[in-house]
N, C-alpha and C positions, 0 to 999 in steps of 0.2 A: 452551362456552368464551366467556368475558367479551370482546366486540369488541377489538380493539387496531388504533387507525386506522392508527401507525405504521406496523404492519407491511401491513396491507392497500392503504398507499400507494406503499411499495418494491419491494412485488409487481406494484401498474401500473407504475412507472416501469422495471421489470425488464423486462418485455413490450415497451415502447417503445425499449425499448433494443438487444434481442436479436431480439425475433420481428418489431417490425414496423417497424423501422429507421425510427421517427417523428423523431429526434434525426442532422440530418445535419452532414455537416463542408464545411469550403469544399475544393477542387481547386484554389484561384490556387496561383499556387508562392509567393507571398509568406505564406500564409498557412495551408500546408498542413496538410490533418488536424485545420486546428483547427476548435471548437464555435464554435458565435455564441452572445454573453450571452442576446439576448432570445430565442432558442427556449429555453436553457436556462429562462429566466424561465417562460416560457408550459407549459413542462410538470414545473413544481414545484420548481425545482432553485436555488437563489441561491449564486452564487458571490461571494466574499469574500475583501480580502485579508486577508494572515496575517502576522503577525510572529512568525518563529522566536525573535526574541533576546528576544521581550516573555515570548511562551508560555514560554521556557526555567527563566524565573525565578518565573514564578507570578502572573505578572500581567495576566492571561487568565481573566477567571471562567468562560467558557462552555466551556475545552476542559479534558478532562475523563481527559489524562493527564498525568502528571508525569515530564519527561524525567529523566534521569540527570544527577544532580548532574557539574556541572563538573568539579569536584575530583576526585570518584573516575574520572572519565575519563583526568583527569591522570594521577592518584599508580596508576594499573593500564594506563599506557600500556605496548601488547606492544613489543617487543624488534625494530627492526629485520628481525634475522633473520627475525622471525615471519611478519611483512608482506611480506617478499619471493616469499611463495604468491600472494600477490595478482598479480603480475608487470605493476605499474602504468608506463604511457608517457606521456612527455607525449603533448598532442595535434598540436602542429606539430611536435615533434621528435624521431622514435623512433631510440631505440637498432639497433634492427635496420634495417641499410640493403636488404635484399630485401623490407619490408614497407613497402609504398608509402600515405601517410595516405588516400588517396580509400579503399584497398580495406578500410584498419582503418574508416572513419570511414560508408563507403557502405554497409556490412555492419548497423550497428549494433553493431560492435562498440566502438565508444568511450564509448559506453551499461555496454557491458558494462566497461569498465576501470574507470569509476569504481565503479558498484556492488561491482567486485572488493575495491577499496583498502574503503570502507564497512565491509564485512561482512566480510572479513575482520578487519577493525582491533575490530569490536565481538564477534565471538566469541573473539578472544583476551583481550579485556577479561571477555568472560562467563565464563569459563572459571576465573576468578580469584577466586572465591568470595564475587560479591555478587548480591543479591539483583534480577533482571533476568528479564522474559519468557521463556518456552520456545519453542525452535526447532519447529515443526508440520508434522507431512507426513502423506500420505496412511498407513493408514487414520483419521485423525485426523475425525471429523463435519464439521467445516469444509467437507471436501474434497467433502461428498458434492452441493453446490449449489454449489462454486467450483471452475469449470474451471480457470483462470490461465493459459488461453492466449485472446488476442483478438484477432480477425482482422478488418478494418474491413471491412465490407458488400462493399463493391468487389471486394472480395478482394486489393489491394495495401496492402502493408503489414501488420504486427501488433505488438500489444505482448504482452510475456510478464509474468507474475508467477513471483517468485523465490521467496526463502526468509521464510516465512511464520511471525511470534510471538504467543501469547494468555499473558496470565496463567496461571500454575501452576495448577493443580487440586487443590483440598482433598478430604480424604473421597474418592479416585476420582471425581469431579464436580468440572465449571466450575463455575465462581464468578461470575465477570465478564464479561461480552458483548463486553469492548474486544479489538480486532482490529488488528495490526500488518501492514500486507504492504510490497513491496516490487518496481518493477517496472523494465523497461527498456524502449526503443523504438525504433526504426530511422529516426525521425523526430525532427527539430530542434523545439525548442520557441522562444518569445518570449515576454516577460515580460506580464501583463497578458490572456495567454488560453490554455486549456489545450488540450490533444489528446482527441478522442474515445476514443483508445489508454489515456488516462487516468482521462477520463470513466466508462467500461465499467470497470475494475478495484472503482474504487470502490461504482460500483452494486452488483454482483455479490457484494462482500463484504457489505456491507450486506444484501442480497438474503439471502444464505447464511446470516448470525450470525441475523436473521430467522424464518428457517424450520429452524433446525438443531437435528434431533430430538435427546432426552438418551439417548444411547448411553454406557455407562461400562464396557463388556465388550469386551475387545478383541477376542477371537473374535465375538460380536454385529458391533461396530465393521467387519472386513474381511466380514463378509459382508452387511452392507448395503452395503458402499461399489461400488454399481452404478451407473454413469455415467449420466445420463439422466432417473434416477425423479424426481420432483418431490412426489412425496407418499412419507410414511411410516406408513402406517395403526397406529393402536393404541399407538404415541410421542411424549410429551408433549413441546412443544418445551423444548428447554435453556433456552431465557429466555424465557418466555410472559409475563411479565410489562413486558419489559421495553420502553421509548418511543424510548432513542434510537440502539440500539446503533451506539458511536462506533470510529470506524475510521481508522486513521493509514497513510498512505501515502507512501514515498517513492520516487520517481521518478526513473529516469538517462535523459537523452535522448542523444541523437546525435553533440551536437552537444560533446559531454563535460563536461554545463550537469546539474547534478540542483535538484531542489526538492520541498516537503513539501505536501503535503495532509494535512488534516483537515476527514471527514465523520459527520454524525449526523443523525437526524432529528430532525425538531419539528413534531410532526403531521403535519401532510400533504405538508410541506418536506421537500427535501434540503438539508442548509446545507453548502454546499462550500468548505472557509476555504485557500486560495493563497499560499505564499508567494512569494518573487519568486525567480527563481535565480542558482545558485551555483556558479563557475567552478569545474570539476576540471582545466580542463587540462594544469596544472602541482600535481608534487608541492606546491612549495611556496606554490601559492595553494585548492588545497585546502580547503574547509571540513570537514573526516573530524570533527572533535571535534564539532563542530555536528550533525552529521546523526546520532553515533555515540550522541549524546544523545537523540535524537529514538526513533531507532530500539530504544533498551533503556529504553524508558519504563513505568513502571506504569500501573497505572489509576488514576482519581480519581473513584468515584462508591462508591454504597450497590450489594454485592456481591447476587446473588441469594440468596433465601433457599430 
């Protein structure tokens, strides 16, 4: 099999990441859980900021999906009613006066209220017959090198990965490498540097699209899905060909603040592009149509063949 540096580079920085915890975070409380720029530098990884309103409209040559038009966000906005699943609060002022904001907000659960409003708001959009990524779950290939739960080294604290999108599959086979996830965190973020809660999702995907063998039999599919294995003898990967497999991520933190990553490689690099974030605390400051975009995005590159 023809070298592919890409991949043989995601696969150290996967090590670094998981087995020998080279990549540490700070403990001040000003600045907690977060990465420092220059370790990230020194072990391959260049983070980047990112303009969501630039990339939305196409004016981003290097990112390599194309969100969902504005419009159809608009003219297929769900129904109230629909959104009310979601069961969104502000952050300083909940409806429910037995729930007190330190135990909604100390839990990580205010992580979880935005993500709620999000995905909810973009599966009632999907749902309405436009052309938008598919929802992925176990026994889906993906899953078999992406855990989506990550516990930081210390063992306090973790970030979880939610509900997970790739491009449709033609012919019973992937097509495309791009990888949508979506995560949450029990920790507060600040603009300008990320969480290693975040850090690790995006590896890992990366890591997974990577090495994930082409299984197109769903009985085959649940019966490799064995937690652990790292090899799949005699399985040609799903995209052996491919250099950058690009992966979007969006992010709810604590602090009821979400934001977008997008990651790829470029040879021996991670390019890890940051947007700044984006208050949910209030329904009505909400960025939902912004991220709703983000999140049902396509691909934009040359499909495998």
């Amino acid at each position: 099999m023809p070298r592919n540096v890409a991949r043989e580079s995601i696969n150290e920085l996967w090590k670094k990441v998981f087995v020998t915890n080279d990549i540490v975070y700070s403990e001040d409380p000003a600045t907690m859980k977060e990465v420092d720029n220059e370790d990230l530098s020194r072990h391959g990884i260049a983070r980047i900021p990112f303009e969501l309103e630039t990339a939305a409209v196409g004016l981003m040559p290097s990112f390599l999906f194309k969100p969902l038009d504005l419009t159809d966000v608009r003219e297929h906005r769900p129904s109230e009613e629909s959104l009310e699943a979601a069961q969104f609060i502000d952050y300083a002022t909940h409806t429910n006066p037995e729930v007190r904001r330190d135990q909604v907000c100390g839990s990580g659960l205010a992580a979880q209220l935005a993500y709620n409003l999000v995905t909810q708001w973009a599966l009632c959009t999907a749902e309405q017959g436009l052309v938008v990524p598919v929802n992925v779950s176990i026994p889906n290939p993906f899953f078999y090198l992406f855990d989506g739960f990550f516990r930081y080294p210390s063992r306090q604290g973790s970030s979880t990965a939610a509900m997970t999108l790739e491009p449709a599959w033609e012919n019973n086979r992937p097509v495309y490498p791009h990888v949508i996830i979506t995560t949450t965190h029990n920790f507060s973020g600040n603009d300008d540097s990320m969480l290693w809660g975040e850090l690790a999702p995006l590896v890992e995907a990366v890591y997974s699209r990577a090495n994930q063998p082409l299984v197109t039999d769903m009985e085959e599919m649940e019966r490799l899905d064995t937690k652990g294995a790292r090899d799949f003898p005699g399985k040609p990967r799903a995209f052996g060909g491919e250099k950058k497999f690009p992966d979007l991520m969006l992010s709810f933190l604590n602090n009821q603040h979400g934001r977008v990553f997008y990651a790829h490689m470029e040879e021996r690099q991670l390019m890890v592009y940051q947007s700044r974030l984006y208050s949910f605390q209030t329904r009505d400051d909400a960025t939902v149509e912004l991220f709703v975009q983000f999140l049902l995005s396509s691909p934009l590159s040359v499909p495998v063949s």
